[in-house]
Residue, then its C-alpha position, 0 to 999 in steps of 0.5 A: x463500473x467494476x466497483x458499483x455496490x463496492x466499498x472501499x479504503x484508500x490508506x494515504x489516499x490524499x496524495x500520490x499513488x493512493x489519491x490516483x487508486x481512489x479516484x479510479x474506484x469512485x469514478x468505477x462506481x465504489x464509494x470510497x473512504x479516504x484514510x489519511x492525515x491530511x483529508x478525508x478520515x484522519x487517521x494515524x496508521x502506527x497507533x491501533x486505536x486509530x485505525x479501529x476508530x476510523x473502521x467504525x467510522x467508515x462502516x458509518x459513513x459508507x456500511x462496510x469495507x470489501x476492498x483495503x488499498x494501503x498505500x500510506x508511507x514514508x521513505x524514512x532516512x537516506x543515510x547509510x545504515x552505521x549512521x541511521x537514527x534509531x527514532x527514524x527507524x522506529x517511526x518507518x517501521x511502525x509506518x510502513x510496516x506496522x501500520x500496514x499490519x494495523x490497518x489489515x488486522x482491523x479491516x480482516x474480520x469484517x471480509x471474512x464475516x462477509x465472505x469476500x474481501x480484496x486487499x492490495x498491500x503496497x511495498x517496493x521493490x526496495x523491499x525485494x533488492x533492497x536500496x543502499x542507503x535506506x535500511x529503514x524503508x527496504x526493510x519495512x517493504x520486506x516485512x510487508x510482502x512477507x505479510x501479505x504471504x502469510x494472510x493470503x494464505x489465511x484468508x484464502x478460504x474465505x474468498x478474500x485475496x491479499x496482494x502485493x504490488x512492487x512499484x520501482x518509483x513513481x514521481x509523487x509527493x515521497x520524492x519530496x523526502x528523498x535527497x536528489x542522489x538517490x532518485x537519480x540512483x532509482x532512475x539508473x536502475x530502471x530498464x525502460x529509462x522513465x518512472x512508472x506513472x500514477x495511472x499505471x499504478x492504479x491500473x493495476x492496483x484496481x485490477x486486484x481490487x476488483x472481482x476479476x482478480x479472484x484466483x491470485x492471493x499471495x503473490x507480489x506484482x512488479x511495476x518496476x519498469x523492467x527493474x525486478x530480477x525476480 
């Protein structure tokens, strides 16, 4: 029970990856709120306003935030770069990239009044390698790891940690916007010859939510399969 008395937000935690994290943390004995559009707390990540509305409404519902998982995104288009529509891109990047930087400016303040917080940012490894044929989405996870980096650092004295985790693929609801050529494409690049699982991706998430995850802030976590380079 790693989580009793914790309190935690779970961005598109209807589905997928964020759905495996939240049930592994209610069932360690946290009380969860779910952001998403489609249940729990509906909440649309690329508008501030909205996630301000929905950090008020979970201090209602549970009394507090002390772990932020964001793992709300989208693939955005697969197409080459010369030929990406520019509202595409717009929509992945306010997203993936801004509403990741929404969703940890709203909850950031309430840690460090408190004096402890876990944050556990979602990106790719798409945003480390970078993906031919989605500019959009290996750009947004970049600016997400360069993020959490830098609040890492910032909230580092205060007893929060910020991480990042760098998921190769996992086979969840996202495919269903990806063209078969490029799952494929993922597939081939992944050393061990399978998807990571939902099971193996909120194992580790949940570690770095947990307390005994205290020294590590800053840092990128591979799930990657044997993917990642470096």
């Amino acid at each position: 029970m790693r989580f009793a008395g914790r309190r935690a937000v779970v961005t598109g935690g209807a589905s997928g990856i964020g759905e495996a994290v939240a049930k592994r943390l209610a069932a360690e004995g946290g009380k969860v709120a779910v952001w998403d559009l489609n249940g729990g707390i509906k909440v649309d990540i690329s508008d501030y306003a909205s996630v301000e509305k929905a950090v008020k409404e979970t201090i209602t519902q549970i009394g507090g935030i002390d772990i932020l998982v964001n793992s709300a995104g989208i693939t955005g288009p697969t197409v080459p770069l010369i030929e990406f529509p520019i509202d595409g891109w717009k929509q992945v990047i306010d997203i993936n990239l801004n509403g990741t930087f929404y969703c940890n400016r709203a909850v950031a303040p309430l840690m460090v009044a408190q004096n402890y917080g876990r944050i556990v940012n979602i990106a790719s490894i798409a945003g480390k390698e970078g993906n031919p044929n989605a500019s959009g989405y290996s750009a947004s996870k970049a600016g997400v790891i360069g993020l959490t980096k830098s609040l890492g650092k910032e909230l580092a004295k205060h007893n929060i940690t910020v991480n990042a985790v760098t998921p190769a693929a996992v086979r969840t609801p996202i495919f269903d916007q990806m063209p078969q050529t490029h799952i494929d494409f993922m597939l081939s690049k992944i050393p061990k010859g399978r998807f990571g699982t939902l099971d193996e991706m909120a194992s580790l998430i949940c570690w770095l939510a947990s307390e005994e995850s205290s020294f590590s802030t800053g840092a990128v976590f591979d799930l990657s399969g044997g993917r990642a380079t470096y």
